[in-house]
N, C-alpha and C positions, 0 to 999 in steps of 0.2 A: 608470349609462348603459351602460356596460360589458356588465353583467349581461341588461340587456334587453335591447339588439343583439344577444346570444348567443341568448337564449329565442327573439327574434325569427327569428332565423337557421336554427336547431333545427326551430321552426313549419313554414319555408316548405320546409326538407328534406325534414321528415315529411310536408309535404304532397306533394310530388312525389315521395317512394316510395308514399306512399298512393294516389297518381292512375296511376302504373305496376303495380299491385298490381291495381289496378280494373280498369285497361285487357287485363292478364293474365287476372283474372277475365271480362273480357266475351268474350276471345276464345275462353275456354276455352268459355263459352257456345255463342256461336255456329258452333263446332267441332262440339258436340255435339248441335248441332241439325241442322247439316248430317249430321251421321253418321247421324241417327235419320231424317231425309228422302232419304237416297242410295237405297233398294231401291226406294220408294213414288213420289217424285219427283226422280230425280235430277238432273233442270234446274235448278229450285228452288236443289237440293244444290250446284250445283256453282256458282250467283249466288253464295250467297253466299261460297262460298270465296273466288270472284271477287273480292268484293268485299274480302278484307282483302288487305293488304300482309306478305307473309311473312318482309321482311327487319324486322318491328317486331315480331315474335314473338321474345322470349329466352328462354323456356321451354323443354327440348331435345323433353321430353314433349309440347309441343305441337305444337312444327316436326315434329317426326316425323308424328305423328295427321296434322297437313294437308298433307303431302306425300305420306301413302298415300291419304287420303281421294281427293285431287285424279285420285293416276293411278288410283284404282280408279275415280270417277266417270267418266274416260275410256273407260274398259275399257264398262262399260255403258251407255253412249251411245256408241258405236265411233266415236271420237273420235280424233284424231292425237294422239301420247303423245310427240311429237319435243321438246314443252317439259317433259317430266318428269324430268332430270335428276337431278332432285334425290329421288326414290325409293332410288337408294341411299342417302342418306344415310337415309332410313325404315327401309328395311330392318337396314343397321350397327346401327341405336339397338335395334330389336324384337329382333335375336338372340340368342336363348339368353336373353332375358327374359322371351320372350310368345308361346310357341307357336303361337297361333292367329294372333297377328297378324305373329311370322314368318314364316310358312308366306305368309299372305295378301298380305304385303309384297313378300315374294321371287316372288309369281305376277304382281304387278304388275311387278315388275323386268322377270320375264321378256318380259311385251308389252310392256314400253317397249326392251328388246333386240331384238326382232320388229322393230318399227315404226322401231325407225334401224339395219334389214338385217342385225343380227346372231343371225342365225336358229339357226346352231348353239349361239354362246354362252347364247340363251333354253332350247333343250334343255337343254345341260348344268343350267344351273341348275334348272329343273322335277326335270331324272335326281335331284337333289342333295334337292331338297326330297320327293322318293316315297320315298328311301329312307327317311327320319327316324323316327323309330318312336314307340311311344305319341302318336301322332296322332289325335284324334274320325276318326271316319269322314266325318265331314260335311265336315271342312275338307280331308281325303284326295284326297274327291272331283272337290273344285275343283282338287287342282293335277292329279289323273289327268285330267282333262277338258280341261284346258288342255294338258297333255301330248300325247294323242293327236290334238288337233284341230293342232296345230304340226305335230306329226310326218306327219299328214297330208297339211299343206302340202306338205311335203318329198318327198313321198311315199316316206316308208319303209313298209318291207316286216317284214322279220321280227323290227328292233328293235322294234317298234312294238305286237307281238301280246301279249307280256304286262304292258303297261301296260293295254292295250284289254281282254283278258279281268280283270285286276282292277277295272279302271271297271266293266265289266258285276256282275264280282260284291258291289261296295259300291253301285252304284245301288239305292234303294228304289221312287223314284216309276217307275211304269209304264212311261210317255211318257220316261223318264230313261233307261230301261232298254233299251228299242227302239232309242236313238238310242246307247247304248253298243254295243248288239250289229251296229247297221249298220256303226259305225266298227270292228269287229273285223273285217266281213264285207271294210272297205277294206283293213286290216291283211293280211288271205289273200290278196288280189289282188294290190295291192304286191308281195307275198310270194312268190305265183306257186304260193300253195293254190289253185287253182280249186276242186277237190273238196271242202274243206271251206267254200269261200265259197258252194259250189252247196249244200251242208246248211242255211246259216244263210240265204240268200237265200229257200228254200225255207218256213221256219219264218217268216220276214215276212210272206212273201204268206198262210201260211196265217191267221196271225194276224190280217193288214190284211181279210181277208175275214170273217173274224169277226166283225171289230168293225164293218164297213163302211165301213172308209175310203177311198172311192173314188180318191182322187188318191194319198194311200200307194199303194193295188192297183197302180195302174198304174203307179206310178212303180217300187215293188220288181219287178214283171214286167220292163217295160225293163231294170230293170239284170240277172236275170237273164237276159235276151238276151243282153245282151252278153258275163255271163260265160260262157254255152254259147258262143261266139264265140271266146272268150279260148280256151277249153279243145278247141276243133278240131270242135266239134259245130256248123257253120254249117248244115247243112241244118235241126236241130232248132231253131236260131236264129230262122230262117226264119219255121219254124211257126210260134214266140211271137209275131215279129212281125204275120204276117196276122192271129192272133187277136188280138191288140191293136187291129189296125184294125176288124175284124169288130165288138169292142165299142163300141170310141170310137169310129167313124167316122172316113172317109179324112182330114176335117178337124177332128180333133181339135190342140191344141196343143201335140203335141211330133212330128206328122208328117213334118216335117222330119229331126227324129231317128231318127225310127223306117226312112227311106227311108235313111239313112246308113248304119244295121245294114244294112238289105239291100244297100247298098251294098262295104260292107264281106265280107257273105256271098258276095257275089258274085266278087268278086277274089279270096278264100281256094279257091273253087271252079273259078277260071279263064272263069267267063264275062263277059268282057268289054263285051259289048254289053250286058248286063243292067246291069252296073255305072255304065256311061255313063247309062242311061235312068233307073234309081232318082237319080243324085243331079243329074240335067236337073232330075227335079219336087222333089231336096231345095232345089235353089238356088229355083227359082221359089215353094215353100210359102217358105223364109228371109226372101224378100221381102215378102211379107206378112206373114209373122207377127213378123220379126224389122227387119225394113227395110234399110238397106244398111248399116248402123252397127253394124251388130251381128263388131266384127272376129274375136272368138273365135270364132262360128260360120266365117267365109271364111276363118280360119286353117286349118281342118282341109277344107273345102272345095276352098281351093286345093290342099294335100297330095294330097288324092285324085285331084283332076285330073291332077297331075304323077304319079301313079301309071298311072292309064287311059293317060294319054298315051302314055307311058313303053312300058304292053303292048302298044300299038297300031302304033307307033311305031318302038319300041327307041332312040327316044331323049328326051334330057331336054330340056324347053324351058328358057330360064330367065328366061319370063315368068312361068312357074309357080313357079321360085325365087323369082325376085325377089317373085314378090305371095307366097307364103310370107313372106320375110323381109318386106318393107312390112309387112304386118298385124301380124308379129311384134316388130317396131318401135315402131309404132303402138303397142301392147301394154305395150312397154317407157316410151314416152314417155308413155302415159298414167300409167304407176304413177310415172314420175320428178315429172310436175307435179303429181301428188297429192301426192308427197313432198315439192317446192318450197311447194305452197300452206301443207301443214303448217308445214312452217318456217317460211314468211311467218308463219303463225295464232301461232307460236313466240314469233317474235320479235315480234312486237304486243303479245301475255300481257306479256314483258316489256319494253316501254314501256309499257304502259299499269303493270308494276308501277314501274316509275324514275317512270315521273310521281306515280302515287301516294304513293312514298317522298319524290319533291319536293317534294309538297303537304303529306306527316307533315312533315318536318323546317322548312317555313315554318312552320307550324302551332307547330313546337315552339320555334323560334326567338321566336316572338311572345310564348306560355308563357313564354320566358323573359324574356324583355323585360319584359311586363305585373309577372309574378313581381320580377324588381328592381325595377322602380318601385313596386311595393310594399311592397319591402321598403325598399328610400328612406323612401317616404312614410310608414310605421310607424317606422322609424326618428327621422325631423322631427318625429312626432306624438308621440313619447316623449320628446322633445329637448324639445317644446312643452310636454307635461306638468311634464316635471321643474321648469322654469323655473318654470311658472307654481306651482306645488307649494313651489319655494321662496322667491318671493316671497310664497306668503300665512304661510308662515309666516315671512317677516321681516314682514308687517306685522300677522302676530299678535303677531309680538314688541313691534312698533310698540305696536301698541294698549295690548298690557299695561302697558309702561312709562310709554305718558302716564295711565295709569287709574293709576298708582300716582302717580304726578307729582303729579294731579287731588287722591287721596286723600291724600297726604303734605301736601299744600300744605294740604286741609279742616281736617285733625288736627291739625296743628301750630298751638301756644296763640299769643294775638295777641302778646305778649311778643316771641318768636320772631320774628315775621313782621315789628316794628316795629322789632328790632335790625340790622335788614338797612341801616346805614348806610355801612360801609365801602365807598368808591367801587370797589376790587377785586372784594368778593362781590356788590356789585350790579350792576356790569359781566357779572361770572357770570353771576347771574341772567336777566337780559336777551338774556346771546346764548345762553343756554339757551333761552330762550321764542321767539328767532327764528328757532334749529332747529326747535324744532315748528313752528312756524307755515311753515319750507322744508319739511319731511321730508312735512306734509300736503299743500302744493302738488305734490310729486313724484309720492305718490300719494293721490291725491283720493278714494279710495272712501268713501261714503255712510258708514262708521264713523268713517275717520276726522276729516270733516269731522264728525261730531256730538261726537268729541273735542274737538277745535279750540274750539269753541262753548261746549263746558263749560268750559273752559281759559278762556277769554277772556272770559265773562261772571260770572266770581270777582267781582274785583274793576272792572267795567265793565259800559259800556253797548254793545252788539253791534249793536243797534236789525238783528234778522234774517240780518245778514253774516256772517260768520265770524271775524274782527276787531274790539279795541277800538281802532278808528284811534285818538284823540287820544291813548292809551297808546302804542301804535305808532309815531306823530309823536316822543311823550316816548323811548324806548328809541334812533329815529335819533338824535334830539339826542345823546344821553346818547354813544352808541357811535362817532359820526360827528362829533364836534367842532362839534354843534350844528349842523347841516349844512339839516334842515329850517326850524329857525327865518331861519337867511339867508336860505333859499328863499322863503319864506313875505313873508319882510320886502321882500325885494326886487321878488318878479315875482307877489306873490299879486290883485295886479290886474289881472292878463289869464293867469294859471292857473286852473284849476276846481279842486273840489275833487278830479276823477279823474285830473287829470293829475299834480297832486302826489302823490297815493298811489302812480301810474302810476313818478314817479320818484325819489321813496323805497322803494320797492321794487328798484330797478334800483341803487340805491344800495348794497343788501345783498346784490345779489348775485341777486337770483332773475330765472330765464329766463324770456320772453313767456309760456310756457305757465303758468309758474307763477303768475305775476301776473296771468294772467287766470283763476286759481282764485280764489285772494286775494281779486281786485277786482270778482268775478261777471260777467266779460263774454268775450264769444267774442274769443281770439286775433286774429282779423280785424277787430276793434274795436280792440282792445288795437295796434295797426300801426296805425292809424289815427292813435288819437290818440296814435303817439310822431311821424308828420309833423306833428301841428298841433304837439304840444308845439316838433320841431325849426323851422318857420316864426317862433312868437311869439317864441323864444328868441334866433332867428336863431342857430341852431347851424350852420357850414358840413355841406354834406353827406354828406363824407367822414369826418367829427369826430366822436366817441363824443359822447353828450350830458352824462354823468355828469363825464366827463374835463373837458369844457368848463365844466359848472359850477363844477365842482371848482377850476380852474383861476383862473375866473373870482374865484371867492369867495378866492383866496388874494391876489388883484391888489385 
C-alpha cells in the first residue's frame, strides 16, 4: 500500500512539473509570436503580451524577452513607457550575452528614462550604447537615431553633431538618409554653424526639387528663411519669404509662419510698424488655421507682442508676461496630465496584472485541491483494490481447501468413512462441516455456493438448497445436546419448517445475513419470521430467543 501511495504521489508530482513545463512552453510560444507580429502589427503584439501575467513566468530567458518586447512595442505605438520598469531588468539579463538584443534593450531603457523626465540619464546611456564596438550597422543605427532625436529635444548643439554626421553616414535607405542629414542640419543650428546649416539646407531644397516633393520644397525653404534670419541676413529672409507666398499663395498653411519671419525680419531691421502689421495678419491667419488652442503658436505670439510693445513703448506690459507665462503653463500642465494619465494607464496594467495573478493563484489553489482529491481518491481506490485482491485470494484459498475436503472425502475407502465412530472425531467432523457451511454464508459467491452443494449432496438429499437439513438437524443434535430434537418435540406444532432451520442456525452461531444464505430468503424475510418466531414462543422482547430456549429446555 505503501509502495503505491508513493508511485501514486511521484504521478501527481510529475504531473504538475509536466503542466509547469507546458505552461513555460505555451508562453514561450506566445512570446514568440508576439515578437514576430511587433514590426507588422504591433497592437495585435502587444494583446497578447497583455494578455499574460508576467509575475507566472519563471524562466529568466523569458521574463527578459517580455519585458523588452513590451517597452519596445511601446516605443512603436508611442505609448507612455511610465509602466516599464521593469526593462532594466531586460537589459541586466541581455548584457554582454546578446549584443543585438543589448544594444536594443538598453534603447528601450533609454525611452523609458525619457518618458519618467530623466532625459540626461537616457543620453548617457544611448552615449554608452555608440560607443560599443563590433556592432551590425543596422542595430548602430537605431541607437544613433534615438540618439540625435533626444538630443534634439534638448536642443544640443555641438555635442550632438557627430553622432548626427555618423547616422547620416550608416544610413542606407534614401528617405533615412534625408532625415539624418536634416537633423545634422539641427545639430549646426543648435550649434550656432549657420554657414554650414545654409550648405546642407541648400542641398535639401535642391534635392526636394528633384524629386518633387512639394511640401518637403516648402518646408526646407521656410526653414532656410529662418536660418538667413538666424545668420543677420533678414532682408534676403525677406525675399524667401515673398517668394514663398508668390508660390503657395497668401493662403497657403503655414502663412501664419511665414508672416512671423517677416515679423521677426522686421524687428532685427528696426521697423516697427511693419512688425506690428505682419503679426496683426499672423494672429488673425492662427485663428483659422490653428484656432485659439493652439498655445504653442500664442506662446511665441505673445513674446513678440511684448517685444513691439516694449519698442513702441519702452516699456514691459506684464499682460504680455503673464500670457507668456499662462501659455507656458498651460504647456507645462498639459505635458504633467499626460504624465498623470500615463501613470493612471500604469497603474491599471498593474491591477489588471494583480487581478490576473488572483485569478492564476484561484486557479492554482483549485489544481490543487482537485489534485488532492485525487490523490485521496486513488489512494481509497488502491486501498479498495488491495482488499478486494485479498479477499479473492482467501477465497481462492477457500475454494481449494473445500475442493480438497470434497476430493479427500470421494477417495477415502468406505472402511474409512465407516470407522468414524468415536464420539470426539465425529464431534470433529461436524464442526468441520459447519465451518463450511458458516465460512460459505460469509462469503456467498456463486463458487462457493456450488462447493456447499457438492459438499452436502455426498451423502444427502439438498432437494436444490444448499443444505442437507435433516443431516444438519442431526449435527445440531449431535453438537448442541440434542437441542433440535427438544425443539422439535416441544413447539413443532405451531413452528414451520423455516423457522426451525431459521433457529437452529442462530443456535450455531450464524448472523441474519448468513442464515438468509443458508435458508435462501432475503434478510427482511429472515426479521420477519424471527417476530413471529418471538410472538408463538412468546419470548419477552428484550430476551435473546436462543438464550430463552435454552433456558427454557434446561427447566
Amino acid at each position: 500500500m505503501t509502495r503505491i501511495f508513493i508511485y501514486v504521489l511521484v504521478a501527481v508530482v510529475s504531473s504538475g512539473i509536466a503542466s509547469c513545463s507546458k505552461s513555460m512552453s505555451r508562453y514561450d510560444r506566445e512570446i514568440d509570436r508576439a515578437e514576430n507580429l511587433m514590426r507588422t502589427d504591433p497592437d495585435s503584439a502587444l494583446s497578447m503580451l497583455d494578455a499574460i501575467d508576467p509575475s507566472e513566468i519563471t524562466i529568466d530567458s523569458l521574463r527578459a524577452k517580455y519585458h523588452f518586447l513590451k517597452g519596445y512595442g511601446h516605443i512603436i505605438r508611442n505609448r507612455s513607457m511610465i509602466g516599464d520598469s521593469l526593462i532594466r531588468y531586460a537589459h541586466d539579463y541581455y548584457r554582454r550575452k546578446d549584443v543585438v538584443r543589448d544594444i536594443r534593450s538598453g534603447i528601450v531603457l533609454a525611452w523609458y528614462k525619457f518618458w519618467v523626465g530623466d532625459t540626461p540619464g537616457a543620453l548617457a546611456m544611448l552615449d554608452s550604447l555608440a560607443e560599443l564596438r563590433n556592432v551590425p550597422d543596422s542595430i548602430m543605427v537605431q541607437t544613433l537615431r534615438t540618439r540625435v532625436l533626444l538630443g534634439a529635444s534638448e536642443y544640443q548643439g555641438r555635442p550632438l553633431i557627430p553622432y548626427a554626421r555618423r547616422l547620416h553616414e550608416l544610413e542606407t535607405d534614401s528617405l533615412r538618409k534625408i532625415e539624418a542629414r536634416y537633423m545634422l542640419l539641427s545639430a549646426y543650428e543648435y550649434a550656432g554653424e549657420i554657414d554650414s546649416a545654409l550648405c546642407l539646407i541648400d542641398e535639401l531644397i535642391d534635392y526636394a526639387r528633384d524629386k518633387n516633393w512639394g511640401d518637403k520644397h516648402f518646408m526646407f525653404e521656410l526653414e532656410r528663411a529662418q536660418l538667413l534670419t538666424e545668420n543677420g541676413r533678414s532682408v534676403e529672409s525677406d525675399r524667401l519669404v515673398d517668394e514663398i507666398f508668390r508660390k503657395a499663395g497668401p493662403d497657403n498653411g503655414a502663412s501664419d509662419i511665414l508672416h512671423f519671419q517677416h515679423t521677426i525680419n522686421a524687428l532685427n531691421t528696426g521697423d516697427i510698424s511693419r512688425a506690428s502689421r505682419h503679426l496683426a495678419l499672423a494672429d488673425s491667419l492662427a485663428a483659422k488655421l490653428r484656432d485659439e488652442d493652439d498655445a504653442y503658436f500664442r506662446s511665441y505670439s505673445n513674446l513678440l507682442h511684448a517685444i513691439i510693445d516694449f519698442k513702441q513703448t519702452g516699456r514691459i506690459r506684464l499682460t504680455h508676461i503673464n500670457g507668456l507665462n499662462n501659455r507656458q503653463s498651460e504647456r507645462f500642465n498639459r505635458m504633467k496630465a499626460s504624465q498623470w494619465e500615463s501613470e493612471r494607464g500604469a497603474l491599471r496594467q498593474q491591477n489588471r496584472a494583480l487581478a490576473l495573478k488572483a485569478e492564476s493563484e484561484h486557479k492554482t489553489v483549485i489544481i490543487l485541491i482537485i489534485s488532492l482529491m485525487t490523490l485521496l481518491a486513488l489512494a481509497g481506490a488502491s486501498w479498495i483494490i488491495i482488499i478486494r485482491r485479498q479477499r479473492e485470494r482467501e477465497n481462492e484459498e477457500r475454494i481449494e481447501a473445500l475442493q480438497k475436503m470434497v476430493d479427500d472425502y470421494r477417495s477415502a475407502p468406505a472402511t474409512t468413512k465407516s470407522e468414524i465412530t468415536d464420539s470426539s472425531a465425529l464431534r470433529n467432523a461436524m464442526l468441520k462441516q459447519l465451518g463450511i457451511i458458516k465460512m460459505v454464508a460469509e462469503t456467498p459467491t456463486e463458487q462457493n455456493r456450488e462447493m456447499l452443494r457438492k459438499i452436502s449432496s455426498i451423502d444427502g438429499n439438498i432437494d436444490g438448497g444448499l443444505v442437507d437439513w435433516e443431516n444438519l438437524f442431526g449435527m445440531i443434535d449431535n453438537l448442541y445436546s440434542g437441542f433440535y430434537g427438544k425443539l422439535h418435540g416441544r413447539y413443532g406444532d405451531i413452528l414451520n419448517l423455516k423457522e426451525e432451520q431459521i433457529i437452529v442456525l442462530m443456535v450455531a452461531g450464524f448472523s441474519t445475513k448468513e442464515i438468509s444464505v443458508v435458508t435462501g430468503q432475503t434478510t427482511s424475510t429472515v426479521y420477519v419470521r424471527k417476530s413471529s418466531i418471538r410472538k408463538k414462543l412468546g419470548v419477552p422482547e428484550k430476551e435473546d430467543i436462543v438464550r430463552f430456549l435454552q433456558s427454557g429446555s434446561d427447566r
